[in-house]
C-alpha positions in Angstrom: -7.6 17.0 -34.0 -4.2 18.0 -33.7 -2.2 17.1 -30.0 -2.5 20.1 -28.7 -6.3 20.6 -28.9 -6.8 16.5 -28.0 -4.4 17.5 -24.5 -6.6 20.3 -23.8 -9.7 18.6 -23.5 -8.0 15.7 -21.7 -7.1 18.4 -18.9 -10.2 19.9 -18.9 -12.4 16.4 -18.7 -9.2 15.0 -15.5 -9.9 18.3 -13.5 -13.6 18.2 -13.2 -12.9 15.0 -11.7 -9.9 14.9 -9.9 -9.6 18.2 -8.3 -6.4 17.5 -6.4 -4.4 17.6 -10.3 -5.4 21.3 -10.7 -4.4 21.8 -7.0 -0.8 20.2 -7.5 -0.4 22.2 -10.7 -1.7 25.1 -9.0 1.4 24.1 -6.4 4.2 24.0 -8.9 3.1 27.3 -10.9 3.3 29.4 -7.5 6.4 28.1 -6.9 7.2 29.7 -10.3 7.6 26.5 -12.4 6.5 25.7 -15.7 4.5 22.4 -15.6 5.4 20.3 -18.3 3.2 17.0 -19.1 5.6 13.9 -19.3 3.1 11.5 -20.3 -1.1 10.4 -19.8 -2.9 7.3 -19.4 -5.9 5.4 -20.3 -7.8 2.2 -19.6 -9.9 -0.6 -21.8 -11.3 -3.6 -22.2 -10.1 -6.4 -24.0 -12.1 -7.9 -26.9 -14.6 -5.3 -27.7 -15.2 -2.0 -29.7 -12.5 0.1 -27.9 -9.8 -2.2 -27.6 -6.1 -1.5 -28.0 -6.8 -2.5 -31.4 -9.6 -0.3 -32.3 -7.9 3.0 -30.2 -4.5 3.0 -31.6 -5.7 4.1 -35.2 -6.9 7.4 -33.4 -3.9 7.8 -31.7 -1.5 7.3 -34.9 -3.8 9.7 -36.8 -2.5 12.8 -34.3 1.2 11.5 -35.8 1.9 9.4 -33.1 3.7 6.0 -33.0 3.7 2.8 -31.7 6.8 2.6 -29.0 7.0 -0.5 -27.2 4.2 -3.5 -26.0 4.3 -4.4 -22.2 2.4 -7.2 -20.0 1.4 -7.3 -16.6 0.8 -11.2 -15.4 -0.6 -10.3 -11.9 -2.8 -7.7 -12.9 -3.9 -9.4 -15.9 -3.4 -6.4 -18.1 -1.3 -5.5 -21.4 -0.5 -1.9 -22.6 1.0 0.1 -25.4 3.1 3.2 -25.5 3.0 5.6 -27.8 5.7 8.4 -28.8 5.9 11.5 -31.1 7.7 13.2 -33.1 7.6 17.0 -32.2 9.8 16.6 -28.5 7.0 18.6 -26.9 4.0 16.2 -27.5 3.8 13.8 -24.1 3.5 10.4 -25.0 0.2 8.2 -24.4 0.5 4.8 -22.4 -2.8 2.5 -23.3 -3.4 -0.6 -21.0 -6.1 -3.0 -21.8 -7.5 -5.7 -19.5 -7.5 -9.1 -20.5 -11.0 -10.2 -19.3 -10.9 -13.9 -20.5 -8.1 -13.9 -17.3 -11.1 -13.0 -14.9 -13.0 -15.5 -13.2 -16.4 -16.6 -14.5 -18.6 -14.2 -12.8 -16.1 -11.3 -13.6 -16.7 -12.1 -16.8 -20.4 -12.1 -16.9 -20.4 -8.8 -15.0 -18.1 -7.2 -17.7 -19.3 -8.7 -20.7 -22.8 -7.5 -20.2 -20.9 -4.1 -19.9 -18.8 -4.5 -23.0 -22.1 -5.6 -25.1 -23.6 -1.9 -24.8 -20.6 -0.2 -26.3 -21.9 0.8 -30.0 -19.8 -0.8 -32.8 -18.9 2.0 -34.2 -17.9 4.0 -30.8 -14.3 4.8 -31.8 -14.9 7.5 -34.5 -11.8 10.5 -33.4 -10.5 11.5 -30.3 -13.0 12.7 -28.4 -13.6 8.8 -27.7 -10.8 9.2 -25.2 -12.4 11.8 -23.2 -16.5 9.9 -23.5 -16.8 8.7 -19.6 -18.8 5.7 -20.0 -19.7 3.8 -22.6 -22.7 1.8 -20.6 -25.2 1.9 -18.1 -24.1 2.1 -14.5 -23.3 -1.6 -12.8 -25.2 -2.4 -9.7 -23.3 -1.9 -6.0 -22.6 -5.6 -6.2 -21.1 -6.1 -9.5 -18.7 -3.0 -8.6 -17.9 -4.7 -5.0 -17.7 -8.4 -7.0 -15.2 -6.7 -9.8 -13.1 -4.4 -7.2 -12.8 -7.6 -5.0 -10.9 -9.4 -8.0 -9.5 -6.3 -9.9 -9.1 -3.0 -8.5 -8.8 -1.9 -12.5 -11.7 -3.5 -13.7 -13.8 -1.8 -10.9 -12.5 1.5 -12.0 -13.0 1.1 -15.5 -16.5 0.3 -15.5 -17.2 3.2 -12.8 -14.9 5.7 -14.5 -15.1 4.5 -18.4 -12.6 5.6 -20.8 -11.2 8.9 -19.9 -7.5 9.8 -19.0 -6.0 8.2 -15.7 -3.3 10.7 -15.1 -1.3 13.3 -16.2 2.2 13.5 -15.2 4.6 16.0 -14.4 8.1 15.7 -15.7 10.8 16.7 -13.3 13.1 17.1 -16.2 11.7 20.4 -16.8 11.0 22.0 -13.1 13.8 24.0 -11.9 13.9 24.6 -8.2 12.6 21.3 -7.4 15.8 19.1 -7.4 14.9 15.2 -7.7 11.8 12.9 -7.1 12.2 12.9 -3.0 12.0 16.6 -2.6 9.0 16.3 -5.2 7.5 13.9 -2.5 8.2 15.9 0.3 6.7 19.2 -0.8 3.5 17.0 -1.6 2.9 15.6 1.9 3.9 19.0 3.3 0.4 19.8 1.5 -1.1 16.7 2.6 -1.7 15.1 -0.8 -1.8 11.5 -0.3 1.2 9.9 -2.0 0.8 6.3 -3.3 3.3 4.1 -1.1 3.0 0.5 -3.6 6.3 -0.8 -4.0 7.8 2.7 -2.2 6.9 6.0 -2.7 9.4 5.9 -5.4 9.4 3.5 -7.9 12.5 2.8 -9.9 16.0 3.9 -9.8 17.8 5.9 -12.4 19.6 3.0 -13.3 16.4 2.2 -15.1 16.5 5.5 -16.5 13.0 6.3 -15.3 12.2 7.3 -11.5 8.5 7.4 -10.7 6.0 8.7 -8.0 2.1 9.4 -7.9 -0.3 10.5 -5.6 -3.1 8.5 -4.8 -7.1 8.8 -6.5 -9.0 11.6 -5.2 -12.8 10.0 -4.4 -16.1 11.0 -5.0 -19.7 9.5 -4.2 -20.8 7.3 -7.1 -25.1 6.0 -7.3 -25.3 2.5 -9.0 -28.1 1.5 -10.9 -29.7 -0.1 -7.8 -29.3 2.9 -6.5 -26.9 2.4 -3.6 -23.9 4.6 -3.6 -20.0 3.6 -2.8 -16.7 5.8 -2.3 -14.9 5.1 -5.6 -11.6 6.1 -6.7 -11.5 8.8 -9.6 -7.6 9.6 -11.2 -4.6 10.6 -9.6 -1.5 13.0 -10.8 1.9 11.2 -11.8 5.6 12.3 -11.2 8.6 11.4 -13.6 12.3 11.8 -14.2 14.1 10.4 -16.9 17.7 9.7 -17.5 20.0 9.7 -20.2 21.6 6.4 -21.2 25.0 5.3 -22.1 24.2 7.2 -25.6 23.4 10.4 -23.9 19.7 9.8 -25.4 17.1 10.5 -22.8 15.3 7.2 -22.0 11.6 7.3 -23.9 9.8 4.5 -22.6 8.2 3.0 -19.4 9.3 0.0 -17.2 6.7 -2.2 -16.4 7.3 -3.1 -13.0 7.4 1.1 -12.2 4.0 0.9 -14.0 2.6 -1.9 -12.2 2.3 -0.3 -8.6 1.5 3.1 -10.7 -1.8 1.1 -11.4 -2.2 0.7 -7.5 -2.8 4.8 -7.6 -6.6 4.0 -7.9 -7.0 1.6 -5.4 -9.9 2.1 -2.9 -8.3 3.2 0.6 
């Protein structure tokens, strides 16, 4: 599967469930912009069948490569990046949570979660786009998990399927900078995740990031109560050039780690 085609049915798996990304592209295109896709994002487990590990082989099939390694001590998490060649192709960010970090019962929640992924699970790139890889938790295991790790509770909910897309302001045209981004968001009352600021970063760092916040829909456990849970959210970023006149590639990890706090439950 070549980028294009594996972007395509990212979009089309992030819209059924987060109805608010069609509705901010939807914003943007009448205002006669092109929206271009800076980046997407996915969540794992640690120590299991579609670990970092097993997903990056898929990922450097499509011709991408591996950019830089980041960690998260608070949030227990690692990640990846992942860049490519042809300018156009957005990059991929893959974090992975370190569930030996958990506390006991965490771990016995998500390791009888991790035990039902098959083996061999990780066989192209339609992995990326699956959903869940298990049977649904109970109510209290997803309460126990969100109570200790607002990304574990969305990963067994939400299973592995993008997080976001993101638009890159480098490309819009009549939007001028991140705050009048913002601003035309909340004018259309889309929620706008406030973490660390409604902007995170500075363009000293060479990246400048916003998001909105998760939609929600109505989720039935396996005991059969239902809870409000958190779904995906739509990104914002701007890079900068540095003192080469090269436009900054990567991610900053301390942007990234209130980005995470875009799935919260509110």
């Amino acid at each position: 599967m070549n980028y294009k085609t594996f972007f395509e049915m990212l979009w089309q798996d992030y819209i059924k469930i987060a109805p608010q990304a069609m509705r901010v592209h939807d914003l943007f295109t009448h205002l006669g912009e092109t929206v271009i896709n800076d980046h997407v994002a996915f969540r794992t487990f640690s120590d299991c069948s579609i670990d970092l590990d097993h997903l990056q082989p898929v990922i450097l099939a499509m011709g991408y490569t591996l950019q830089d390694h980041y960690t998260f001590e608070q949030k227990k998490l690692v990640a990846r990046s992942y860049s490519h060649p042809d300018e156009e192709a957005p990059r991929i960010f893959v974090s992975e949570l370190l569930r030996h970090r958990l506390s006991e019962e965490s771990q016995r929640i998500l390791e009888s979660v991790v035990a039902q992924i098959d083996p061999g699970a990780v066989d192209g790139p339609e992995i990326f786009a699956h959903g869940l890889l298990w049977n649904p938790v109970t109510a209290t295991d997803y309460d126990t998990l969100s109570a200790e790790s607002e990304y574990a509770a969305w990963l067994v909910s939400m299973g592995l399927r993008v997080n976001h897309f993101t638009v890159s302001l480098n490309h819009l045209r009549s939007l001028k900078g991140m705050q009048q981004v913002i601003d035309l968001l909340q004018q259309h009352q889309f929620p706008i995740n406030q973490a660390g600021g409604a902007i995170k970063g500075v363009p000293a760092d060479l990246l400048v990031q916003s998001s909105t916040m998760a939609d929600q829909t109505e989720m039935t456990f396996s005991c059969g109560q239902t809870r409000t849970v958190p779904t995906c959210f739509y990104e914002f970023a701007m890079r900068y050039k540095n003192a080469g006149g090269e436009l900054f590639d990567g991610f900053i990890a301390s942007n990234a780690d209130k980005i995470f706090e875009s799935t919260h439950r509110t």
